[in-house]
C-alpha positions in Angstrom: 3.6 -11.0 22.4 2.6 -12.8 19.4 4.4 -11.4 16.2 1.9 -13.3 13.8 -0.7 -10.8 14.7 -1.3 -7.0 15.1 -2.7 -5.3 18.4 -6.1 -3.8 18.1 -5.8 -0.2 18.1 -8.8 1.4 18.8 -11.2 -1.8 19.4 -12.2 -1.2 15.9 -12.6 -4.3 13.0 -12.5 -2.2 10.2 -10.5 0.9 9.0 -10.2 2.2 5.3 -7.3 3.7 5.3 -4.0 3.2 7.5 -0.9 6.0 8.2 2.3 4.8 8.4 4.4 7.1 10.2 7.9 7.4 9.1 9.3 8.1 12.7 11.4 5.4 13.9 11.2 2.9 11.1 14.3 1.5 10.4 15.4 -1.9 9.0 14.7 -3.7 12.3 11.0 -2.9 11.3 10.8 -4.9 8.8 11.0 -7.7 11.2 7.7 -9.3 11.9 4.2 -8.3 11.7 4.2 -6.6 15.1 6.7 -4.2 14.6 5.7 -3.3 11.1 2.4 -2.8 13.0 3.7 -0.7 15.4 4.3 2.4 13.3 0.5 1.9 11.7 -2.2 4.5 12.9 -5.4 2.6 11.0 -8.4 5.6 10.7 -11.0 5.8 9.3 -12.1 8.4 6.4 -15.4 10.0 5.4 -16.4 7.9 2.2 -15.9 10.4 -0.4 -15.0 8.6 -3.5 -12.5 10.8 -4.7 -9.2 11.4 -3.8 -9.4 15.3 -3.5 -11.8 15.4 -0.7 -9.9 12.1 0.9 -6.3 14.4 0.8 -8.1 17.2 2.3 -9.0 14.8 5.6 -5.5 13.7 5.8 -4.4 16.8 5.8 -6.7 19.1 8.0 -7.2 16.0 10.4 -4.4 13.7 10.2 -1.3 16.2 10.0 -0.1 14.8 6.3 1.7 16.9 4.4 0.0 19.7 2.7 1.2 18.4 -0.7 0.1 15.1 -0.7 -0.5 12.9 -4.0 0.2 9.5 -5.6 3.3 8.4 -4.7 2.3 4.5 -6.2 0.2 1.0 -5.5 0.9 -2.2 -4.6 -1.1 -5.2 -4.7 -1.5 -7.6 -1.9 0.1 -11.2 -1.1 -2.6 -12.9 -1.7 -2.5 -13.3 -5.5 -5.5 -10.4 -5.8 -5.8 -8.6 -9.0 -9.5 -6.8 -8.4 -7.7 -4.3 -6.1 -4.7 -2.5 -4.5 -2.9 -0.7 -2.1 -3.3 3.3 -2.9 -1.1 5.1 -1.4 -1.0 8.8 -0.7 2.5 10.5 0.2 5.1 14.0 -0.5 4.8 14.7 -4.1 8.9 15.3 -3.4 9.7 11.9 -3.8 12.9 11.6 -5.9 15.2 12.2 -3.8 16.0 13.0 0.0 15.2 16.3 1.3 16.7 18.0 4.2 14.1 17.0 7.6 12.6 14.3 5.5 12.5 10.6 6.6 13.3 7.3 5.2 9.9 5.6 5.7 11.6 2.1 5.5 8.3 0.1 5.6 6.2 1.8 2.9 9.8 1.6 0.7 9.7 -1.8 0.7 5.9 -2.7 -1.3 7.0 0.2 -3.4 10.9 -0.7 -4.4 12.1 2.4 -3.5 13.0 4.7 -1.3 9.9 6.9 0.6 10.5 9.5 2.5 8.0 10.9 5.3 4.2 9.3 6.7 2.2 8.2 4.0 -1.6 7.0 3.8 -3.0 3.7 2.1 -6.1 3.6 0.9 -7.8 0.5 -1.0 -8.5 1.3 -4.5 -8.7 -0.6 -8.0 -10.0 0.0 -11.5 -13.6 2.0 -11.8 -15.2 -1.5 -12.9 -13.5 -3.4 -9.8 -15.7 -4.5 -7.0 -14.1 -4.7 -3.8 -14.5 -3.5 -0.1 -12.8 -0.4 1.6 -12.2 -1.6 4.3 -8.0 -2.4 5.3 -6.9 -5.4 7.4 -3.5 -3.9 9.8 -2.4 -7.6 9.8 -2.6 -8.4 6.0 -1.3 -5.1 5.2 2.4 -6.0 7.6 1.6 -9.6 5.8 2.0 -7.7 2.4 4.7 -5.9 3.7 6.4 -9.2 4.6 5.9 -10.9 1.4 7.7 -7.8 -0.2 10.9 -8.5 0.8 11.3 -11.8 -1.4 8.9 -10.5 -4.3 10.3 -8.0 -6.5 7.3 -5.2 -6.3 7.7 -4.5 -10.2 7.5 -8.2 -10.9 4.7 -8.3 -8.7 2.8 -5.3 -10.2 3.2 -6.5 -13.6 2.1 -9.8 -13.6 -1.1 -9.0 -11.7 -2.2 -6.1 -14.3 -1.5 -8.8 -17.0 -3.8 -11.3 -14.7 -6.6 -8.6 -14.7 -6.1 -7.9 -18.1 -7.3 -11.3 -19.3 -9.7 -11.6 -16.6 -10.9 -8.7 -18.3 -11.5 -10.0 -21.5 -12.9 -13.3 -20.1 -9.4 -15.3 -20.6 -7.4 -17.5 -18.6 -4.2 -15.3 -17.8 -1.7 -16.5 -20.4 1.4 -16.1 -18.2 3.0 -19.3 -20.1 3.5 -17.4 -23.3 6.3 -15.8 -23.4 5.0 -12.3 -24.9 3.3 -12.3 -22.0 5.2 -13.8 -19.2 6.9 -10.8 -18.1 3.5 -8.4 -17.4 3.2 -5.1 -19.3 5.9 -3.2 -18.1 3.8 -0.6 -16.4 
């Protein structure tokens, strides 16, 4: 089997959002692309264009948790700043509950510890134009590229490249007010 790539699912191109179930992931995961893959469950939602209605699907039709929210956003490894990774999980997040699950793979884009299935979603900034729809393979790529880029680091520096974008500037990583991101 070829780890560079992820299996079709469900003979379906595109998805716009993508569950990754908790059960089973481990460290050995984390491995390649296929078995970061192999705990995705790609769907795809009604477009509502606003989270409440989108928590509701995953609930009633997905079997997420019933107290779903934010848990954080990622961007991709691509060097993208017009979009990111949304992603929905347990609004108990701080600490390990009794029958929760490490969720090793949507831990490591977030640099910290998950617990449970969570759903990612494709969002960005109300003026950002981008398409819904969710690659299986980039996403495990992202995952991938996560585990020598600090997800902080990451974050930062592309908010501060969309910032100046923003304002019709070249991002001004080189000076050093700026060369650390925002601290968001």
């Amino acid at each position: 089997m070829d780890s560079t790539k992820c299996s079709s699912w469900k003979n379906i191109d595109k998805y716009n959002c993508i569950i990754v179930r908790a059960q089973g992931t481990n460290k050995a995961s984390l491995t390649d692309i296929q078995s970061i893959c192999s705990h995705f469950e790609p769907i795809i939602l009604k477009p509502y264009g606003c989270e409440i209605s989108e928590k509701h699907e995953l609930i009633s039709k997905y079997g997420m948790h019933d107290d779903l929210c934010e848990i954080g956003k990622f961007y991709d490894h691509e060097d993208t700043s017009t979009w990111y990774y949304y992603v929905y999980g347990r609004s108990t997040q701080k600490k390990q509950g009794k029958g929760q699950i490490m969720n090793f793979i949507a831990s490591r884009p977030l640099g910290r510890s998950i617990y449970d299935d969570i759903a990612i979603v494709r969002s960005g900034p109300t003026t950002s134009k981008f398409e819904p729809w969710l690659s299986a393979e980039k996403l495990a790529q992202t995952i991938l590229y996560y585990e020598t880029h600090d997800p902080q680091t990451i974050f930062a520096e592309r908010e501060r490249q969309r910032f100046f974008e923003k304002m019709g500037m070249q991002d001004q990583k080189n000076i050093p007010a700026f060369a650390f991101g925002f601290g968001f």
